[in-house]
Structures are given as C-alpha cells and as structure tokens.
N, C-alpha and C positions, 0 to 999 in steps of 0.2 A: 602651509601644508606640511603635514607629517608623514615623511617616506620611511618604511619600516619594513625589514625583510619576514616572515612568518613560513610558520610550517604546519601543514594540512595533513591529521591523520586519515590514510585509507582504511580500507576493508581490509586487508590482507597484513597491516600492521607496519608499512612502511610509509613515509612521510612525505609528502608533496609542498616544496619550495613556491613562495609565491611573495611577489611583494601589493603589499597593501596602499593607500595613495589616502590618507585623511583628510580630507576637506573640513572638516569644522562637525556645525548643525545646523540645522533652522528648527523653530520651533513654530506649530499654526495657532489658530485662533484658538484653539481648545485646551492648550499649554500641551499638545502633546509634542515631543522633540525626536527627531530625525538624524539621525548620525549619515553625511554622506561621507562616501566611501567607494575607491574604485578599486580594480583588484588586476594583476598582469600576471599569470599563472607560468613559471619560470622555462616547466617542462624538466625539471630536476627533482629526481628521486632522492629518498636518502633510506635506508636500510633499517629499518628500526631496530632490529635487533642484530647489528653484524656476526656472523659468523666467523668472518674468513679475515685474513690480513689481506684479502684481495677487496675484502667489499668494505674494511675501516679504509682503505686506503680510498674507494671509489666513491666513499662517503665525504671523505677531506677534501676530495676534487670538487666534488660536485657544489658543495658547503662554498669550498675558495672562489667558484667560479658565482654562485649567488651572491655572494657578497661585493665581485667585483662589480654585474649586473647592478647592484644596488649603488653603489659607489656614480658610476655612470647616471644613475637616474637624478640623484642628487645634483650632481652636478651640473647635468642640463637642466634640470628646476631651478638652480641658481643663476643659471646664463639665461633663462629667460629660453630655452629652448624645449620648453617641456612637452611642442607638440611632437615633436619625432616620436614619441609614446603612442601616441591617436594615430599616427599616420600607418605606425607599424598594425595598430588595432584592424583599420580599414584593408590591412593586405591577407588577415587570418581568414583558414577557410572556413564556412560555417559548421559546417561537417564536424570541424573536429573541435567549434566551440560547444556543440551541442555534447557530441562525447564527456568532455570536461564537467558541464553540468549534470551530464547521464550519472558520471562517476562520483559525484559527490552528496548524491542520492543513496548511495551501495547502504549506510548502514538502516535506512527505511525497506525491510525484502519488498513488501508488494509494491511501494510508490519506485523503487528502482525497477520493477519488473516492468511495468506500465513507460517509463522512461526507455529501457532497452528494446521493448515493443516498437514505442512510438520512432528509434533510430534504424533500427531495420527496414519501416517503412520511408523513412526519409532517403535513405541509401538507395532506394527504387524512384525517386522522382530528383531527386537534388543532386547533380553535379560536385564529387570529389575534391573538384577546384573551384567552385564557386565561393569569393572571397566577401565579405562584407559590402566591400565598395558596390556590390553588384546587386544589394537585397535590399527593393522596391515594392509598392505596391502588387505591381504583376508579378513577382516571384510569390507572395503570400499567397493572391487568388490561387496562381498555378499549384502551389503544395494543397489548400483548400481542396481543388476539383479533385487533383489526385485520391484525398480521402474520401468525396463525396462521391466519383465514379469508376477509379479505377483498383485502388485499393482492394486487397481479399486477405483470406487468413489461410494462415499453413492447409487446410483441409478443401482449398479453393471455392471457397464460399464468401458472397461480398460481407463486408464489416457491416455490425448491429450500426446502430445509431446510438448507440450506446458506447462503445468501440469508435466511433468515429468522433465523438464527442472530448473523450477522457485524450487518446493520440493528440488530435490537435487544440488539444489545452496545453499538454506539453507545449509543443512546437511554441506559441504562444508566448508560454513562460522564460523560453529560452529568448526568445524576441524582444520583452521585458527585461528581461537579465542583460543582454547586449546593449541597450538602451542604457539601461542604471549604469551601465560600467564601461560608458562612452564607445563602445562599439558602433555603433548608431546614432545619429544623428536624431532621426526620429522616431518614436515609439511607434512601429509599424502593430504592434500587437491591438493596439486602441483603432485599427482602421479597418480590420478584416473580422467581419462576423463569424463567430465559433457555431457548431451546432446545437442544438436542441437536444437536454438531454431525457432521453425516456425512463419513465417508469419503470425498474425492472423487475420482472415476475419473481414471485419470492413461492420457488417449492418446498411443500412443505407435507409432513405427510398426516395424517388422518389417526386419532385412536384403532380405528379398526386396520388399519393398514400397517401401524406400528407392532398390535398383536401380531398381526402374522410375521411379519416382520423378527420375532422374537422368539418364535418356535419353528424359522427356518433356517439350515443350519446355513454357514459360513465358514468358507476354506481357513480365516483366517481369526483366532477368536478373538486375539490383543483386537484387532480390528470393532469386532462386535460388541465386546464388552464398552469400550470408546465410542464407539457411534452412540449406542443407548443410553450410554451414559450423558452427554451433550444434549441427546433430548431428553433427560430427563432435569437436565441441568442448565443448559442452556449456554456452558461454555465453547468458545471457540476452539477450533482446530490446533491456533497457536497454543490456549494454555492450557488444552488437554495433553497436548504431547510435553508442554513444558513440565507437568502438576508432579510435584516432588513428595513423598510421604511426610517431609515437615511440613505441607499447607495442609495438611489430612490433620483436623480437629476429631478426636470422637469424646464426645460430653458425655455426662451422664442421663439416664431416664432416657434412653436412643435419640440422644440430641446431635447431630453431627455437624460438619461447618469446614467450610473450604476457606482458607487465607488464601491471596494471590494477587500478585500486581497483572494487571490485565497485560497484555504482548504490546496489543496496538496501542492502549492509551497512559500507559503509564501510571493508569492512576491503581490506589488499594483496594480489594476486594473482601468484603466480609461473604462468604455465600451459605447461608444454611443448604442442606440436601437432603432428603430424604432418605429413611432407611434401606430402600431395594437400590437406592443411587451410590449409596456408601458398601453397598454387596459387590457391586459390581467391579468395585476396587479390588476386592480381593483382601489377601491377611494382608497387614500390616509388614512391611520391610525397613530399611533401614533409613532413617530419616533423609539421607540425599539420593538417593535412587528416584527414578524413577516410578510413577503408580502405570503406566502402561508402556510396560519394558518391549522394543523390539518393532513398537507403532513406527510408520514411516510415513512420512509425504512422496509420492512419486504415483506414475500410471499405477502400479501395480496394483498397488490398495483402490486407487482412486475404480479404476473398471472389476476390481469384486465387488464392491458398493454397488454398482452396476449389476452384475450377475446376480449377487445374494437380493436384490429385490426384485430382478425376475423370475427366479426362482419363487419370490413369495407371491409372486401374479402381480406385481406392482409396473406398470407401466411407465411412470413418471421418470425423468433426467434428476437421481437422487444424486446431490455428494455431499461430503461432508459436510458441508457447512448450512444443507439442507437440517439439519438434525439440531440445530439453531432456532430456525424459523419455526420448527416442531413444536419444539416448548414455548415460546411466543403464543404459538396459537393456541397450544393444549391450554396453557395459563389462564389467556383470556375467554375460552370456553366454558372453563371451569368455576368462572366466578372470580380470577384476579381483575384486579381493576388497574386502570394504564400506568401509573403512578408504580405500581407493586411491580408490575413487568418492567418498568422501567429500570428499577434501583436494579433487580435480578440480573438485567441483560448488559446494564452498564454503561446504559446507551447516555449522554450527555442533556439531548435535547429530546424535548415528548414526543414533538415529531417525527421521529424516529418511529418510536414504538406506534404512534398512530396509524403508522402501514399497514401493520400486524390487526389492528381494530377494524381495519375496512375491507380485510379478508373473511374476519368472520362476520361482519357485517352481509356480505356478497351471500354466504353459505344460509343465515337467517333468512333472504329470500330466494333463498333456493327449498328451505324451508316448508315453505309457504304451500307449493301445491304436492306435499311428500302425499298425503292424506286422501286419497282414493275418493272419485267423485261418489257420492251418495244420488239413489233413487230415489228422490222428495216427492211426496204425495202428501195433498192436502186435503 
C-alpha cells in the first residue's frame, strides 16, 4: 500500500489536506482496470494565497501537523496496526461526511446546489451525532419516508417527485462513497429503493405568444434582448451571460456564427444565428466584454420574466431556461429534423432532443379537431 499525503483545491482558492491510502487495482473481464483507493480527509486548511505572516505561519502549522498525521499512518501500516484508521472512520458523524462530499461538488454550480439542497434536508431528519457505527438498514428507510412524506420546500409545499428523486440519489451517493472509502462495511445504498423519476414538463412558449411577447415592453431590456435571443438561439442561461464579443463571428453575405465552449459540457460550439439574432446583440464592443452587459442571475430578473409575460396575456411559469425549449420546438415546427436540433442544442444523446418531438407531436393532435364541424348533406 501506498500512503501519500495530497491537497484538495476548493472553491474559494484554499487547499484542503488529505491523505490518500493506494491499494493497487484489479482489472475485470473486459480488461477494464480500477484503481482502489481510500481517502481520510485531514480537516486542515492551507491558504492558498497567504497574505499575512499570520496565515504563512498557520500554513507551516498546519502543513507540520499533516505530515506528522501522515507519519503516524505509516507507521501503524508497518505495525500491522492499520485498523485504528477504520475504527476512527466508524466514530465520524455522517453529518459531516456528507458536508465533505457536499463541498467537493462546489466547482459543478448546479450539481453543488442540488447537493446543498439535499443537506438541509437531511439536517431535519438525521441526528448531528449520528456516527457511522449507527447507519443500518432502518436509518436509510427512515431518511427514504422522510423524503417520501414529510419533506417540503421553502414555500411549504410537499417535494415534486422529482425533487424527491434527484435529493435522495444524493444521499445514496454519499452511502456509496462511505462504502468505497471503508466507512461502511456494507454498501447500504444497493439495499434501499430510490424513487421514480418523472417526466418533467418542458414550458415552452408558442410563435404567437413569442410575438407578443416582443412588442411588450420590459422593465429590464439587457434582460429582453437575452431572453429573445436564447430562443432564437437556443443557448443556455449559462452561456448567454457568459457570451464575450470574441465568440461573436460576423462573416460575410449576413453569415453570422457563435464560437463557445458550452458551461455544462465542456465541449466546442460552432453555432450559426440568424440575422435579427445577431441584432439583438447590439454594435460590436471590445472583444472581452461582455455582449449582455449588467444581465444577472438572481429573483429579480427571474419574477420580471414573470411580470413581462403577464403583461403580454401569457399565463404560463416562464423562466429562463424556458426560452431554450422555445427554439426546440419553433425548430421542429419548422421543418428541422431531430438530428439538426440536436447539433444546435448540444444535446449529447437524441433522446434528449426526442422530448421536444413528442411536444409537437401532442400539438399535431390537438390539431386534428381546429377545423369547425361542417353541415354535410348528401
């Protein structure tokens, strides 16, 4: 076994001490290989960027005392005394194993959101001191019921199925994660059934409802101009706010074209746009700037999107990311075929985009009786 001390950058730019435990690998029948691996998280900071002769100094502490830690580990690996490690594992509370996992989630925003969700509600049914030793079968049911009946959301309303779904896949994971990293004796996560996840309704809005939409005003125009644009486009929330005037291509003969590495997936975007989609941008600024200076994430934008399509008689729970689904469906309306929506939207797999197909699939028979019955006489 290979004991190795390592260091875990955060979100905030300071370092988290940890030592790592290498066991080897196995490899299965498919030649695929497995690196096992355990990990004992120190609880020692280190300052990424010292400031102070207070925080080089609290850095060298902290640094001398991981290394003694490490020292200590070896040494009982050597004596043969390597379970005092596991035993200390079975007295951690879970509480604060799940934390640890919550925080090494930080640089994914949404999958850390959904992480820090799913701990808030564990904070309501799971005991502060509740130590590993003590997390059996009936502690998983009991968190299970929890989200199945007693669970609700800030606005005191019970959890979608949906919501209760994504939470306890968390929980789950972290159960797996104690398991791989000898917490656990036995993988409780393989024993307690997750929920069933739903369908989720994909609003979206209508050509005629978009017009109006576009000739009503809005408090906020960075705002407007950015909604419209997404459905005319079909980009996300994240890389509409990201979009810097160097991914702004304008070609010749009104050919325009968006460069851009997607938020969520990393990968490159070529995206042609149309000429009223390239208006929307406005003149041309200085290639690092942003193209929708002053756009924000937060209520505030999010409940005028609200207001501005009440205002236009639109009924519907629009946000953002509604304005997505928009061009999905205007596309396939139009004559794109799934393959074409696909590349545009960035989606990985078709089934993805096949959602979008069985919306306007619904609307075709809805279709069907638009056309006023006739008085037939024969």
């Amino acid at each position: 076994m290979k004991i190795t001390l390592k260091k875990k950058k955060l979100k905030n730019g300071d370092l988290s001490l940890y030592i790592e435990y290498y066991k080897g690998s196995t490899t299965d029948e498919n030649g695929k290989r497995t690196h096992l691996r355990d990990f004992e998280f120190l609880k020692l900071i280190l300052h990424g960027s010292p400031s102070s002769a207070g925080e080089r100094k609290e850095n060298k502490e902290n640094l001398q005392l991981a290394e003694n830690v490490l020292s200590i580990r070896k040494s009982d690996y050597i004596q043969g005394k390597f379970e005092v490690k596991n035993m200390s594992k079975l007295k951690r509370p879970f509480l604060d194993y799940f934390k640890e996992k919550m925080e090494e989630k930080s640089n994914s925003e949404k999958n850390y959101g959904v992480w820090t969700s799913t701990f808030a509600h564990l904070k309501n049914c799971v005991s502060p001191g509740l130590i590993f030793e003590e997390v059996d079968d009936i502690f998983t049911k009991k968190v299970r019921l929890y989200f199945e009946q007693v669970a609700y959301t800030k606005s005191d309303l019970p959890l979608s199925l949906n919501s209760k779904y994504s939470y306890f896949n968390k929980f789950k994971a972290c159960l797996r994660s104690a398991f791989e990293e000898g917490y656990l004796n036995i993988n409780y996560a393989g024993r307690v059934k997750s929920f069933e996840q739903a369908e989720s309704q994909r609003e979206y809005l209508t050509f005629s409802e978009l017009q109006s939409l576009t000739i009503t005003p809005c408090k906020y125009k960075v705002l407007k101009r950015a909604f419209l644009f997404s459905c005319l486009t079909g980009l996300r929330w994240s890389d509409v706010n990201s979009l810097t005037w160097s991914k702004v291509r304008d070609e010749d003969n009104n050919i325009f074209r968006v460069n851009f590495r997607q938020k969520k997936t990393a990968a490159m975007e070529y995206l042609y746009i149309s000429k009223q989609a390239r208006d929307l941008l406005g003149e041309r600024q200085l290639p690092q700037e942003r193209v929708f200076l002053g756009l924000k994430y937060g209520a505030v934008f999010n409940n005028e999107i609200v207001r501005w399509c009440n205002r236009a008689g639109i009924s519907k729970h629009i946000t953002f990311h509604s304005a997505r689904h928009t061009n999905a469906v205007l596309l396939l309306e139009n004559g794109a075929d799934l393959f074409t929506v696909q590349k545009r939207l960035g989606h990985k797999e078709i089934r993805t985009t096949a959602i979008y197909a069985k919306i306007v699939d619904e609307k075709m028979k809805e279709s069907a009786n638009i056309i006023p019955v006739l008085n037939v006489e024969f």
